[in-house]
C-alpha positions in Angstrom: 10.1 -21.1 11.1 13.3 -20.5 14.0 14.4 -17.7 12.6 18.1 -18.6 13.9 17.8 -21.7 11.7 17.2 -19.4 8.3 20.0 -17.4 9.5 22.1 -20.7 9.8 21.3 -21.7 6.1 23.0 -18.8 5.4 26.1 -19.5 7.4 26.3 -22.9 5.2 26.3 -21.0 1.5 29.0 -18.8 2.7 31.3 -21.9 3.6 30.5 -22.7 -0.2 31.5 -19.7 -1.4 34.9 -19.2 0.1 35.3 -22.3 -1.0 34.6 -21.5 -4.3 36.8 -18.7 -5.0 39.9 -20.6 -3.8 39.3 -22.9 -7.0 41.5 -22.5 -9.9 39.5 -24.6 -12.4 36.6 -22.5 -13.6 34.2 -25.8 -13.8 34.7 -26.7 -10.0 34.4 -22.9 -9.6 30.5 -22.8 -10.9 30.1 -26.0 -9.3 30.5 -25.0 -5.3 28.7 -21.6 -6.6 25.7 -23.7 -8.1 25.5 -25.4 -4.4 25.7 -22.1 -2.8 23.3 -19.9 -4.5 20.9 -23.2 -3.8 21.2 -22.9 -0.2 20.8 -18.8 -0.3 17.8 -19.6 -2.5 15.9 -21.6 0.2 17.3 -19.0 2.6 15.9 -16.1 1.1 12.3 -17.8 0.3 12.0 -18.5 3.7 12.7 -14.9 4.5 10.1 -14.0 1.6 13.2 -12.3 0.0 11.9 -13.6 -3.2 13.6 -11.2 -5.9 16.6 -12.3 -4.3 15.8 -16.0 -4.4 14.6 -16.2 -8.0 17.7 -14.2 -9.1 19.7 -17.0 -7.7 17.6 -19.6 -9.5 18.9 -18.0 -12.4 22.8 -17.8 -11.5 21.7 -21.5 -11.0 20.1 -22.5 -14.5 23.4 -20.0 -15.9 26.3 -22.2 -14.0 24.4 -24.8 -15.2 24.7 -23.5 -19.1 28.1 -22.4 -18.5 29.1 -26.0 -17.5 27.6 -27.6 -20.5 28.6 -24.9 -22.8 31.5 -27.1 -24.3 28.5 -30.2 -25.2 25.8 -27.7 -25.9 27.1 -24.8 -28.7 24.2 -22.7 -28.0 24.4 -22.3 -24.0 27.6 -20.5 -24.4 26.0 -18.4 -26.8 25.5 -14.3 -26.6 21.7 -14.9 -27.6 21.8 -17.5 -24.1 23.1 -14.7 -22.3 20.8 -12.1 -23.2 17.8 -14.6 -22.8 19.6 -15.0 -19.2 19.2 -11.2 -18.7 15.9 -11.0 -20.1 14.5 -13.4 -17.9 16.0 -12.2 -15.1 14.6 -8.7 -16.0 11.2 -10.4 -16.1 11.4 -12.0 -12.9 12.9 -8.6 -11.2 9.4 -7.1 -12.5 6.8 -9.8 -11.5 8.8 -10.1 -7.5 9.4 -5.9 -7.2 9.3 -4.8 -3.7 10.8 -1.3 -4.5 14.1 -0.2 -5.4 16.2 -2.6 -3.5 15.2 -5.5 -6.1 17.4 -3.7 -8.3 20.2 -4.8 -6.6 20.0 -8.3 -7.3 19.3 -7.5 -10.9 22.5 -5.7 -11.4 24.4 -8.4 -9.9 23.3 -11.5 -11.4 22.9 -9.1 -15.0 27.2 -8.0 -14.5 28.1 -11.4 -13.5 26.3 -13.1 -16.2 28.3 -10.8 -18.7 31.7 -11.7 -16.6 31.2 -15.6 -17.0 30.0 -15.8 -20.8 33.9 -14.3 -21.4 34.8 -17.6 -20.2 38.1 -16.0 -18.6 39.0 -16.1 -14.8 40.0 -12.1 -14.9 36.3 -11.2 -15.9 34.5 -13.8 -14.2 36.6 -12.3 -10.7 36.6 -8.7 -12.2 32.6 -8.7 -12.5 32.1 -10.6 -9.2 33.9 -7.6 -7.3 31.4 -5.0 -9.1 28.7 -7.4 -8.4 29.4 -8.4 -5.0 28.4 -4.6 -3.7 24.9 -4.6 -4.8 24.6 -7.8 -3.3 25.8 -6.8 -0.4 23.3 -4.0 0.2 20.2 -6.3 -0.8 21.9 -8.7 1.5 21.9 -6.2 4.5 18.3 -4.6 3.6 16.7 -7.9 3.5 18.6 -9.0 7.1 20.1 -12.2 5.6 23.6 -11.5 7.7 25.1 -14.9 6.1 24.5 -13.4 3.1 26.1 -10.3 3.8 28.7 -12.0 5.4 29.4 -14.0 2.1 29.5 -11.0 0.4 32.3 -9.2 2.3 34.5 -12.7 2.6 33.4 -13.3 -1.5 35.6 -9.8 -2.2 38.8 -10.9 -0.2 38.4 -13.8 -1.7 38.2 -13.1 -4.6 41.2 -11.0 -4.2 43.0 -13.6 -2.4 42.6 -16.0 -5.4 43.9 -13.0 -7.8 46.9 -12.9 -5.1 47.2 -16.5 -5.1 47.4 -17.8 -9.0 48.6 -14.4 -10.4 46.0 -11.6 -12.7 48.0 -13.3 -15.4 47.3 -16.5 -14.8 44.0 -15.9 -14.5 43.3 -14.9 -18.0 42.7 -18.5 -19.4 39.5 -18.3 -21.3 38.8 -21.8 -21.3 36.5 -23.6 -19.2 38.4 -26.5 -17.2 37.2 -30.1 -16.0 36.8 -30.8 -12.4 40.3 -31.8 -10.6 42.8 -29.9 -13.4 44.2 -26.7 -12.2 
């Protein structure tokens, strides 16, 4: 496959993702992030990235939880989280490719911990610790949309925290599409 086009698929998740972060309402949050880690998944499995790409599967199935968590009692629950890990830690086994498939491991592992708080100020705080490993894997793995979403995802996340306030951000609630 052109590899400019795989490098374009990239370009389109980062749109996502600034988009994203410039979302008060938690739901529509994991919503443009659900659409973006789908299009960085077919990205990095055409780029045989595939640590990387089934990592992002699971940030999908977790937004996925995490939006239903309010109808379904048990996907909000710590035992969901740590099944979240756990499976990811199974997945970072059966793809290893050395040491850089630890990155995306320790990325979707601290952000998973961030979003089960169910408050903005973790869910950002844990995306800037996760957004570095990311990053590297991002760089190693030449998927420079990726790495590109990575850099923007940290200003904007501290645009965001600039925008509505850290103390406004401290809701731990998880809002419907359209409130803010």
């Amino acid at each position: 496959m052109n590899e400019l086009f795989i490098q374009a698929i990239g370009f389109v998740g980062v749109a996502l993702f600034i988009i994203s972060y410039q979302i008060r309402s938690n739901r529509a949050l994991f919503l443009c992030q659900l659409m973006g880690c789908l299009v960085f998944c077919v990205q990095f499995f055409l780029m045989g990235a595939y640590t990387g790409a089934l990592s992002l599967i699971v940030n999908i199935v977790r937004n996925i939880l995490l939006l239903k968590a309010d109808k379904w009692k048990w996907a909000g629950s710590k035992i969901t989280l740590a099944g979240v890990i756990g499976l990811l830690a199974v997945i970072t086994v059966y793809t290893w490719a050395g040491w850089p498939s630890l990155l995306p491991f320790a990325s979707v592992a601290v952000t998973s911990i961030g979003y089960w708080t169910r408050n903005a100020q973790k869910i950002r705080l844990t995306q800037l610790l996760g957004s570095p490993c990311t990053l590297l894997y991002d760089l190693i793995i030449h998927s420079w949309g990726g790495a590109l979403n990575e850099s923007i995802t940290i200003i904007s996340i501290l645009v965001s925290i600039f925008r509505f306030g850290w103390k406004n951000l401290g809701e731990d609630s998880f809002e419907t599409a359209g409130q803010s």
